[in-house]
N, C-alpha and C positions, 0 to 999 in steps of 0.2 A: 803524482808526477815527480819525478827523479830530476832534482836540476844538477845540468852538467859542467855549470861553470865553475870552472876553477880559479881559485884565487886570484891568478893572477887578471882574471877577465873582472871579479866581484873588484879591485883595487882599482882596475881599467874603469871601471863603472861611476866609480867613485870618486874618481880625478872627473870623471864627463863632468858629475851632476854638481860636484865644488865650483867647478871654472863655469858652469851654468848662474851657480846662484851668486857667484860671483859681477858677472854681468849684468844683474839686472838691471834695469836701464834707469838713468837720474831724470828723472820732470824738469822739461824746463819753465812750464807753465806758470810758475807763482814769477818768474824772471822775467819773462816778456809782459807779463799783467805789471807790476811793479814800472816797469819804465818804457811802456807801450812797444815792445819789439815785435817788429816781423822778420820774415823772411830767416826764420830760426825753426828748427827743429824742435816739436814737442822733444820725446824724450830722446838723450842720447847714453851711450856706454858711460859706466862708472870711472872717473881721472881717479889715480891714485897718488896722494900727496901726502906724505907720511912729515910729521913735525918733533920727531922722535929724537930728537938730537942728543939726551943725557936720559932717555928715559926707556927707550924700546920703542914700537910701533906705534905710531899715534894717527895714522888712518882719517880723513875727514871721510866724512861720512855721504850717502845717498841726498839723504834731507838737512837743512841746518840746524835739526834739533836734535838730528842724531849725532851729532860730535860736538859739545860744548868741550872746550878746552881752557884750565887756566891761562892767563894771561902770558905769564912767563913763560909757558910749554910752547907759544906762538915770535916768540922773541928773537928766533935762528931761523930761517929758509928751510924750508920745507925742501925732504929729497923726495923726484918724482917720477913717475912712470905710466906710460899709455901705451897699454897690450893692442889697441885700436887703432892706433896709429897707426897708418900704410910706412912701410917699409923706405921707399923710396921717396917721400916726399919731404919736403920739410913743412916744422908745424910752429903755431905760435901759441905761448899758455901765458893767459894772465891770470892774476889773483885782484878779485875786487873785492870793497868795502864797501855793499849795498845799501846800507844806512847811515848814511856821512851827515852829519847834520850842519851840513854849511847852507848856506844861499841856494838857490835853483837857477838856472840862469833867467832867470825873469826876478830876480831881485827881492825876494820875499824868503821871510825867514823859515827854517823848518826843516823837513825832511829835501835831501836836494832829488833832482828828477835825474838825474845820473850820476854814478857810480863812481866811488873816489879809488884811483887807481893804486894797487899797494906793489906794481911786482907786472914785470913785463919782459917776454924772452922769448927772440923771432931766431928763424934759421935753425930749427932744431930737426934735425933728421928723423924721421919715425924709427928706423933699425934701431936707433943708439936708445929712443924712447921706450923700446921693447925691456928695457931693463933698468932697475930702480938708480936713479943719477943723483949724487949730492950737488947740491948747491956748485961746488967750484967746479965739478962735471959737465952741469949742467949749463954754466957759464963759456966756462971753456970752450963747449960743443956749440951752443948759438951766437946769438949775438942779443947781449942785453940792452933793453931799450929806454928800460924805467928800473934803477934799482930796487932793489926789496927794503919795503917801509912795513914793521910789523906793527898787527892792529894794536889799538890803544881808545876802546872806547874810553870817550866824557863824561857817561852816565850808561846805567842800563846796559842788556848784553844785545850786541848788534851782529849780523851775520856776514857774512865771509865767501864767496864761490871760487871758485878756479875756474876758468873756460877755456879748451886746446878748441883752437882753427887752424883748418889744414892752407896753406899758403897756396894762392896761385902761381905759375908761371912766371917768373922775372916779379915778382913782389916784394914790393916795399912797402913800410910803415905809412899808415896814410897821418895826416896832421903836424907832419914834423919834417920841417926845412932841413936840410941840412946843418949841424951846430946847434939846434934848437931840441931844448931838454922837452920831453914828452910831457903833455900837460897830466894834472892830478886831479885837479875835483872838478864834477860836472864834468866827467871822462866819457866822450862819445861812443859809448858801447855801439850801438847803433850803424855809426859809420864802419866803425872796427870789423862788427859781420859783414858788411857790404862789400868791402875790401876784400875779404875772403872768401867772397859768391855764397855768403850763408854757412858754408862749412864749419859749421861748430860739431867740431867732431867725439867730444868728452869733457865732460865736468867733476864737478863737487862741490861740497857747503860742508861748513861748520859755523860755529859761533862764540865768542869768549866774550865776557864780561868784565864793566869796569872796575875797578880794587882802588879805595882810599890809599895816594901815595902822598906821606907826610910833607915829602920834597916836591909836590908838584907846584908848578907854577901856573900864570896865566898863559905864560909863552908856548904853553905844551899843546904839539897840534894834534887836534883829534882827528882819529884815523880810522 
């Protein structure tokens, strides 16, 4: 059999099956098992959040063992982009610290049962998400709620997610009075989906590791 497509149709083909295996979709399953979540999507579309700031593309990955990153390549805000994001709404992307090792809110020392908040940024338009945004882009265009704190494990290499939620209707931040800084550790993921009718619409995971710093002190909060 004689195939009759022409270049231009094999190139056509090849864009499909890129942008296919590009989407494959992130689990979220080890994330709701970890801090007992419902009302969450098993898997969602791949967030693109690139940490590339002096380096070229540094991409977190599907799983959080697919992108370990030195420490200092995580140091700048990540610039970012969600091809899934609906056009017309606006979205919220955090970046969490899954394994914060402070208190739990039940007072016991150890792994805490939710998530220490690193980076929080509401009012973000899907159109404008369609396209990769640097940090003061990306500020500019929302409204940041929790500035960007970059990780800094204590010990050991600890993981890292981004989670975009599409915004309901006349929505606001839930937990935070007016004047009142968004809390950080033992961050109510939980509530967060709730607020946004479960719409977790795109993620990612990485993870960096701690590094002997001669200058560290006791006052250094781990993140």
């Amino acid at each position: 059999m004689v195939d009759h497509r022409g270049p231009a149709t094999l190139i056509g083909l090849s864009c499909i099956l890129g942008t296919l295996a590009s989407e494959r979709p992130v689990g979220l399953g080890f994330l709701m098992s970890r801090y007992g979540l419902t009302r969450m999507p098993n898997v969602v579309p791949h967030f693109k959040a690139d940490f590339g700031y002096d380096y070229g593309p540094l991409w977190a990955g599907k799983k959080c063992d697919d992108t370990e990153y030195d420490l200092d390549e995580t140091y700048h805000p990540p610039s970012i982009m969600c091809e899934m994001c609906k056009g017309g709404r606006n979205h919220s992307v955090v970046m969490l610290g899954l394994d914060d090792p402070g208190k739990d809110p039940m007072g016991k020392k150890g792994w805490g049962k939710s998530p220490l908040l690193h980076w929080a940024i509401s009012n973000l338009i899907g159109s404008k998400l369609h396209r990769l945004l640097d940090y003061e882009t990306a500020v500019s265009s929302g409204t940041e709620i929790a500035e960007f704190r970059h990780p800094y494990p204590k010990f050991g290499c600890q993981r890292y997610a981004f989670i975009v939620t599409e915004e309901p209707d006349n929505w606001l931040a839930p937990f935070q009075e007016e004047g009142d800084e968004m809390p950080r550790r033992n961050w109510p993921l939980q509530q967060w989906v709730d607020a946004h009718q479960g719409k977790v619409i795109s993620a990612a995971c990485f993870q960096t590791c701690h590094v002997d710093d001669p200058e560290e002190t006791d006052d250094t909060c781990a993140a």
